[in-house]
N, C-alpha and C positions, 0 to 999 in steps of 0.2 A: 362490550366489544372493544371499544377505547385502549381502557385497563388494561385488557391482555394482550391487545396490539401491545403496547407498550413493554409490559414486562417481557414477553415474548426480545423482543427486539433487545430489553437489557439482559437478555438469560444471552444471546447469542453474541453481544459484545464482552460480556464477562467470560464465557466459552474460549473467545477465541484468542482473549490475551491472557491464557495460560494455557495454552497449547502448547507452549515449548517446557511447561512444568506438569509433568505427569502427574506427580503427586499432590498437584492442585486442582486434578479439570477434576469437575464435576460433571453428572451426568447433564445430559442435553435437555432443554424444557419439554421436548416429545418424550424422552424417558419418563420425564418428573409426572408426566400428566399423565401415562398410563400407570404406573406406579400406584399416584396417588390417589386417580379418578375412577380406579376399577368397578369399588361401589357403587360409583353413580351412572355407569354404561359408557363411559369414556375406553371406548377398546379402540383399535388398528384400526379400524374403519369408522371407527367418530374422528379420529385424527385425519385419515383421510380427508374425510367430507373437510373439515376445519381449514386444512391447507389447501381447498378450492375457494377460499374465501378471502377475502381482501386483508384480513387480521394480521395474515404471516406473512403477507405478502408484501416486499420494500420497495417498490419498483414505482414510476412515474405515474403507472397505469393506473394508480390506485389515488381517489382525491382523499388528502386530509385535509382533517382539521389543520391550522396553525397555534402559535404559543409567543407570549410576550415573556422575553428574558431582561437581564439585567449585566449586563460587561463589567466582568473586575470590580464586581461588588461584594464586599468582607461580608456581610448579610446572606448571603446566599449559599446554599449547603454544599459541603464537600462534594454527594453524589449525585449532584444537578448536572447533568450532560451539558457537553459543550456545541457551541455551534455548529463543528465539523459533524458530532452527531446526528445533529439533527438533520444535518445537510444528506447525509450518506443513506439517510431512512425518510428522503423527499416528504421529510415537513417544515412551511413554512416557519419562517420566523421573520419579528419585530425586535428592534431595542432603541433605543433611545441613543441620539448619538449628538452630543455636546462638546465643552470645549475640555470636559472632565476628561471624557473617552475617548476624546483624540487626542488628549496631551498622553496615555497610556501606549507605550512602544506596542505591547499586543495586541490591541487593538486596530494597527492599522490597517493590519488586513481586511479589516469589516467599516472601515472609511467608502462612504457614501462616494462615486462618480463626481468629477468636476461639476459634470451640467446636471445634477440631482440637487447639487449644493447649489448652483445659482438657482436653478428653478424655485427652490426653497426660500430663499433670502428674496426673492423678488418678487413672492406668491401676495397676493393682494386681499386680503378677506371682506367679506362682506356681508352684509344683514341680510338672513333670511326667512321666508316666511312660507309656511306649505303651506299648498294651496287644500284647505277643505274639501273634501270628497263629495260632498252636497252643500250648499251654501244652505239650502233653506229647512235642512235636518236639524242645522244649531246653531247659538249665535256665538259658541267659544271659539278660539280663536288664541293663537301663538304668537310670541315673537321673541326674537335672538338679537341680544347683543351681540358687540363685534369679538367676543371671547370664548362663545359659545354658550353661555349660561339663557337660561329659559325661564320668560316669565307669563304667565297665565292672564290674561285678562276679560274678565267678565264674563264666568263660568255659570252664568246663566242657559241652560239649556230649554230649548222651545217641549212644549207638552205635544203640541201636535207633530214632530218627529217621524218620518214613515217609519217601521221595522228595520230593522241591521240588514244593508243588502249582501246577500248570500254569494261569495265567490264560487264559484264552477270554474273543472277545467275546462282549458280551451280545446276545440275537437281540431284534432287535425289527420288529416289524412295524405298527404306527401306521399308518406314512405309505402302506402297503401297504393295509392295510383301510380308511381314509379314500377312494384312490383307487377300488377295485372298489366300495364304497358309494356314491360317486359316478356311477360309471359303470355300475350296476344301474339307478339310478335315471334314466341317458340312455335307455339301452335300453328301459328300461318306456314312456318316452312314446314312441320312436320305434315300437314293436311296437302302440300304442294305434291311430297314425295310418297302420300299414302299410297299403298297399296290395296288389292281387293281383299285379303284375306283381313285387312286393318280396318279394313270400309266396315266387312260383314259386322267385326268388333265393336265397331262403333258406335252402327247402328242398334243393334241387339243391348248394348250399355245404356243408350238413351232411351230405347224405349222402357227401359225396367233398369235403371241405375242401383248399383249396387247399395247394402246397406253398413256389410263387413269387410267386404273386400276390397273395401276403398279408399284409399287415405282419407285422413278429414283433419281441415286445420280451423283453427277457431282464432278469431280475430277479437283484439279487444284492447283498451284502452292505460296505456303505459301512465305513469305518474307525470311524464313527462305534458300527456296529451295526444299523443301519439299514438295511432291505430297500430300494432302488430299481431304477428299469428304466431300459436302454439300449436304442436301436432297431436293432435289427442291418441292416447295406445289404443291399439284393437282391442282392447278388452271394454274399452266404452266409446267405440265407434256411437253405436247405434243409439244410445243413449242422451249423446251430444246432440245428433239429428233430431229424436223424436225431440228435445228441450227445446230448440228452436224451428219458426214459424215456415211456411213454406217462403213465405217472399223474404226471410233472412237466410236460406240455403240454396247456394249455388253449385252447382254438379256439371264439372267439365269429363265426357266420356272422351276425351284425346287421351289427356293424361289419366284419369279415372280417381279424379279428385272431388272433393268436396271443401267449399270453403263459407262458414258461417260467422255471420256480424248482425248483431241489433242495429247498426245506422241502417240496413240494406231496406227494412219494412218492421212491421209490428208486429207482437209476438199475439198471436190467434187467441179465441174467443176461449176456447174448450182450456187453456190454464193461466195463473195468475202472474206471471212474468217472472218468479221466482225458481232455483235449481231446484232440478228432482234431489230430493230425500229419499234415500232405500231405505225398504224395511228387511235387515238383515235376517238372516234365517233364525227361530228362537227367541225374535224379540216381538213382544206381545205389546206392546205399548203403538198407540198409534205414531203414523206420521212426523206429525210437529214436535212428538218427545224422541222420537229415534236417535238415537247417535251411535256413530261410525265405528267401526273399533278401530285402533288405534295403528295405525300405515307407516312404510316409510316414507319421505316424500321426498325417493327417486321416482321417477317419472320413466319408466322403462316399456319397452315397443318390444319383443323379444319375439314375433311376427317373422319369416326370411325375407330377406333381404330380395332377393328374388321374387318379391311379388312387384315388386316397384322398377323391374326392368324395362324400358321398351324393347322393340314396339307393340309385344302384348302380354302385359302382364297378368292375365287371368291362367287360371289352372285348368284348361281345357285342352291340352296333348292328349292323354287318355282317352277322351270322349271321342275324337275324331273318328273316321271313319278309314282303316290298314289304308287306304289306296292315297288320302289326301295326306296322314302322317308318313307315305315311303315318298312321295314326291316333295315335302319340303327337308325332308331329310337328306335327299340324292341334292337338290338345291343348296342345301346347306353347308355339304360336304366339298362341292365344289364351288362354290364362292368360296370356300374358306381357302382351297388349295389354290387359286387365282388372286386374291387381294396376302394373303399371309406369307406366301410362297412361291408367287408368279407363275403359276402353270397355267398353259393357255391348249386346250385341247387339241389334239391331233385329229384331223379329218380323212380319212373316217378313223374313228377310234380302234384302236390297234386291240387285238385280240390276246387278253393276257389273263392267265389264270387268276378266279378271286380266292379271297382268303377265306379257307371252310372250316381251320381249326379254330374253337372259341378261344385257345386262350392266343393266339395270334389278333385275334380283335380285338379282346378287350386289351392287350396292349397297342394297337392302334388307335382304341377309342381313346386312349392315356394322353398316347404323345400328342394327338392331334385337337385334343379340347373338348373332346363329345361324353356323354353319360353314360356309360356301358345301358346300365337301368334302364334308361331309354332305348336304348338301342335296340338292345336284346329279344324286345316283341316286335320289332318289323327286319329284322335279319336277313329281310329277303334284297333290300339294299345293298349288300354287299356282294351280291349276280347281278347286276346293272351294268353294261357295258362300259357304259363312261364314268363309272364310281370305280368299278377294279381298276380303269386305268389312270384315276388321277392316284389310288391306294397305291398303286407300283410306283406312278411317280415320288410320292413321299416317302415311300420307302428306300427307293433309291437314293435320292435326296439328302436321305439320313442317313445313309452308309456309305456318303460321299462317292457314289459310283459312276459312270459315264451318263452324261444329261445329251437328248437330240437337243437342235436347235431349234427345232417349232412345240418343244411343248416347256421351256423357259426361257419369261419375256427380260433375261438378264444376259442373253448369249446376243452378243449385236445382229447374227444372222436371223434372229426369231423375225417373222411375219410381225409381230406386237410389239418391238422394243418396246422397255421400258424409259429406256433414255430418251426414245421421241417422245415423250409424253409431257407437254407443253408446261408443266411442273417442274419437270425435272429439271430446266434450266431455271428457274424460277423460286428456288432453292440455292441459300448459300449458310456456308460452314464458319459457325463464329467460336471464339476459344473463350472459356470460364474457366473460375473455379470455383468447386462447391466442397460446401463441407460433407465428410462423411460418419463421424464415428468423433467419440470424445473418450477419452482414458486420462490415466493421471498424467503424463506429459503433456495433455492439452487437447486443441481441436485439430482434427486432421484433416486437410485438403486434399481435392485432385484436381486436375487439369484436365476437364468434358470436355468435347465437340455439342455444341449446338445446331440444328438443321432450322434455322428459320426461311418462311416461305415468305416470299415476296409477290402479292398479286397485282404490284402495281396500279396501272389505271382502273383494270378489273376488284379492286379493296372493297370490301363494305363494310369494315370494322375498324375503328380507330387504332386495331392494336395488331399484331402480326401473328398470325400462327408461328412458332418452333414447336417440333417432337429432339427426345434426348437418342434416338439412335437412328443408324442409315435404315435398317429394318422397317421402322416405322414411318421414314423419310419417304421409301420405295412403296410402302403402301400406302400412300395419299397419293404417291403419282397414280395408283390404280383405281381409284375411286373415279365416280362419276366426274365427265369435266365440266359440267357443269356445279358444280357445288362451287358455295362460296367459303368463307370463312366461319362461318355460322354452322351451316350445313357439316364441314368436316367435324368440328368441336361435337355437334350432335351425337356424329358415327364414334369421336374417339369416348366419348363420354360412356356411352351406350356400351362398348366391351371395354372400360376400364382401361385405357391407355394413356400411358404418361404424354404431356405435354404441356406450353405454357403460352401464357398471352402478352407478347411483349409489347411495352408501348413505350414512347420517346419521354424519358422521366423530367423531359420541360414540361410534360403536359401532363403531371400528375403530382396533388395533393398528399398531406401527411395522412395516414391512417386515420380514420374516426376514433377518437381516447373513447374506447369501450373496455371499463372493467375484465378483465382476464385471468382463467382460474391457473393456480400459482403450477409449475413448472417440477414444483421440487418431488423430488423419485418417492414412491412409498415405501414406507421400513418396515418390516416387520422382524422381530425378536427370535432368536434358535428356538427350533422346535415348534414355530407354528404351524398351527394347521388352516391351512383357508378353506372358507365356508362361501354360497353363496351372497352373503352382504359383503364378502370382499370384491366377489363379481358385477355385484351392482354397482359399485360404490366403482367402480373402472368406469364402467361405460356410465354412469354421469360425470366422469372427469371427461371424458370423451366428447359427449355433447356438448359442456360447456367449453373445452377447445376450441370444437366445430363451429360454436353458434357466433362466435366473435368472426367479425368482417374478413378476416385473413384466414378462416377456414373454408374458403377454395381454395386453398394451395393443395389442402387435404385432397380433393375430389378432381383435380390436376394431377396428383400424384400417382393415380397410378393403381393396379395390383391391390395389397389389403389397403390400404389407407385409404384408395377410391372404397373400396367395401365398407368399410365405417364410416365412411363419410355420406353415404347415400343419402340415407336417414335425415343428416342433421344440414347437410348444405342445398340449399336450393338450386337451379342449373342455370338459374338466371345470372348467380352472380357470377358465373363463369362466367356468361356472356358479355358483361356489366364491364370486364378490364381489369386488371388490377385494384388492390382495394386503397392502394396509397403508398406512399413511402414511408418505411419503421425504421427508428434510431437505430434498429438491432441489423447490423449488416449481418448479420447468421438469417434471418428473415426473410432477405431478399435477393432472388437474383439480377445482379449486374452484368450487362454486356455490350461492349463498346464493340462498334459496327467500322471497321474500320477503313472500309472503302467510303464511307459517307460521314464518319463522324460522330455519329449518332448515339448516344446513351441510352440503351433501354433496359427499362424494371418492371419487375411480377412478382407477384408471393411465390414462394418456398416453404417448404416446412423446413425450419431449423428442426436439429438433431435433436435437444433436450425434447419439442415437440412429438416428434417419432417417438421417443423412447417413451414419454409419456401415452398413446396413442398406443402403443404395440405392449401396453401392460407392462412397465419394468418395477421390478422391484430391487430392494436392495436388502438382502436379508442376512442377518447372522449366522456363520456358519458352527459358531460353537469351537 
């Protein structure tokens, strides 16, 4: 991996300095390796996978090795890269610096700091001796001149010796109690604002907990030490469950999760602590000879998305019974035209024709967010008094026509202004700019409005609510007034609505340095044709996006990116603040408060991000 980190990195310095000579560039190392790798299953999507990997990747995020050189040495080969190279592909370097190397004028740029050189000159050495691991295991024993040379003395070793003590990692669990403290504290507000139809869900879930229809995350032990979880796909939900014990399987019916760990209890009586082995179909060899046929190892959930929504994501609309599916319907239809739209009903409700031609519905079910599909077997919705006359309302709405003043809380004479709504002053307009799009001129900016909320004495979150438009501004003034900070985040999260968490950037750390899969756009050659491993091979660039600490920006963002994001970000860490501050100002948004002074930061997804995230390719048109 080393190796072709390396070559890799000299194919693209050689590349780029004969760019201004056509009839020198050679083809790019991604060319060379399809080319040459055909035979050995190096196609567009092994190259993919490859460029999610630390190899191609030149950036800080990625730890190397370092290398010992040697300055303005005659000895050393013409194509030995220079400092500045290795500086520009963040690996370290060592060399030796004398009175040789300083007397050399090129050199001086690589002269040691004043106080590196006194510290050196005045460093004091002295004799040392490690201390034995067990005294009474042996009687050998070390010691160091003041030059560093090593001499052995009396390499007599004891007969009675205990055995080599065996190192184990260390267990730790941190990142495991931070997350369920997290997520205690989701649950508590969710269970605050449960409703009855969510109670009935609840209960019905605990008393017979799902087996498929349940997320299930498995917990386990990093290199590091460190307890994390993995989401196992619905295609071996059930599988994961039966392998572990009952007192190792936790089932929370809020969320309608499942989370299993060997620290939790001991794996039961009836198996031997080891994974299920399948006996695939055909294969006659018992158990312990079985072997797997041969997989990719993407790791793919391909499940909707919409099973994982609150606040009920089981698939029982169908099942219900016309009378309780026409009343969350009629509910649903005007909540929406009240929080989206500010309609606030006329008393009594005005007698206005409803809509009987189907295809006047299903484009109403369009503009306004509903499922025709659904819709369409309780129809009887649309003869409800107070649904035809919130449908007029919206429709008028949309064809900019004359609005009364009691049925929008946007006309100052409404019974419900919006403007009293003790938010709405409580909200102030800050100026950014973010990036938008990237082309060969460069990166392009604009100039946003930001709406951050200010709950002052009323806070209970370190960080501030902003949404990116007045729309979304107007509808938080609508929301329950009692919701905190928390509480909105819940509602914006739950329909995919942009917005961000800002917090005073004195009170926030650099980002966690977590490995990061590489940025750069996939290629593909004229005339391909994509297959599903090129569809795989996306959405694990996707996951591995997501799974880095700065993908809630993703699930902040909004529209499809909250969509992809569902999956691979947790909602805790939205809760959680910011994940830090990144060298990458394309990363992060900035925004200085200017009645108070204030500098505030949150993740963003940078543009290369998106484009990566939204599938881009870059392909040959021939």
């Amino acid at each position: 991996m080393a190796l072709l980190s390396y070559y890799i990195a000299v194919a693209q310095c050689t590349r780029a300095h004969v760019q201004d000579s056509p009839s020198l560039v050679e083809p790019s190392w991604p060319e060379l390796i399809l080319h040459y790798g055909e035979d050995l299953g190096m196609d567009c999507v092994w190259l993919d996978m490859l460029l999610d990997t630390p190899i191609a990747n030149f950036t800080p995020d990625v730890s190397r090795a370092g290398t010992f050189i040697k300055l303005g040495s005659v000895d050393v080969y013409e194509s030995t890269p220079s400092v500045e190279w290795f500086m520009e592909h963040w690996v370290p370097v060592w060399y030796e610096w004398s009175a040789v190397q300083a007397s050399q004028a090129e050199n001086q740029r690589f002269a040691p700091l004043e106080y590196q050189l006194q510290n050196a000159t005045t460093f004091r050495t002295k004799s040392i001796s490690p201390v034995p691991s067990s005294p009474t295991n042996t009687n050998q024993s070390f010691s160091f001149d003041y030059n560093g040379s090593g001499s052995s003395t009396s390499s007599q070793t004891s007969l009675n010796q205990d055995p080599p003590q065996v190192h184990t990692r260390p267990i730790l669990t941190s990142y495991m109690d931070e997350f369920f403290r997290a997520r205690d504290e989701r649950i508590a507000r969710i269970l605050e604002r449960e409703t009855p139809n969510q109670l009935t869900t609840r209960l019905s879930r605990k008393a017979q907990p799902p087996m498929k229809n349940a997320r299930v995350f498995k917990w386990t032990q990093s290199g590091s030490g460190e307890f994390t979880y993995e989401e196992i796909p619905k295609t071996r939900r059930q599988d994961t469950l039966e392998y572990y014990s009952e007192d190792q399987s936790r089932y929370d019916p809020v969320l309608n999760e499942w989370h299993c760990c060997e620290l939790w209890g001991e794996f039961s009586d009836e198996d031997d602590g080891f994974p299920y082995v399948p006996i695939f179909e055909g294969d006659n060899r018992p158990a312990e000879d079985a072997v797997a046929p041969p997989t990719s190892n993407l790791v793919i959930d391909d499940s909707p998305v919409e099973d994982f929504l609150l606040p009920n994501p089981d698939d029982t609309h169908q099942q219900q019974p016309l009378n309780i599916r026409l009343l969350r319907l009629q509910d649903e239809i005007l909540t929406v035209a009240r929080l989206y739209f500010g309609y606030t009903p006329r008393i009594p409700a005005p007698e206005v024709p409803a809509l009987t031609d189907e295809k006047r519905r299903k484009s109403f079910c369009r503009c306004f967010g509903l499922i025709w599909d659904q819709v369409k077997s309780v129809d009887e919705v649309f003869a409800i008094q107070s649904v035809a006359a919130a449908i007029d309302f919206f429709l008028r709405l949309a064809k900019k026509s004359p609005l009364l003043a009691d049925e929008w809380d946007l006309i100052p004479d409404n019974p419900f202004p919006v403007s009293m709504s003790p938010r709405f002053k409580q909200f102030r307009l800050l100026q950014t700019n973010i990036s938008f799009k990237r082309d060969e001129s460069g990166l392009h900016t604009k100039e946003v409005t930001i709406y951050m909320l200010d709950l002052g004495t009323n806070s209970t979150a370190p960080w501030k609510l902003a949404v990116k438009s007045a729309l979304n501004a107007l509808m938080v003034c609508r929301l329950d007034p009692s919701f905190n900070e928390y509480d909105i985040v819940e509602f914006l999260l739950t329909n995919g609505i942009a917005f961000h968490t800002l917090q005073p950037s004195s009170s926030i750390s650099r980002t966690p340095h977590v490995q990061r899969a590489s940025l750069a756009p996939f290629r593909r050659p004229h005339s391909y044709e994509f297959a599903s491993r090129d569809y795989l091979a996306y959405r694990q660039r996707c996951h591995s996006i997501l799974s880095h600490p700065r993908g809630r920006a993703a699930l902040m963002h909004g529209n499809f990116m909250w969509r992809l994001a569902l999956r691979s970000v947790r909602w805790e860490a939205v809760y959680s603040g910011p994940s830090g501050w990144s060298p990458n100002p394309d990363e992060m948004l900035v925004i200085q408060d200017p009645s108070t002074g204030i500098e505030y930061l949150d993740d963003k997804l940078s543009v290369d991000e998106q484009d990566a995230l939204c599938g881009t390719y870059h392909c040959v048109t021939g």
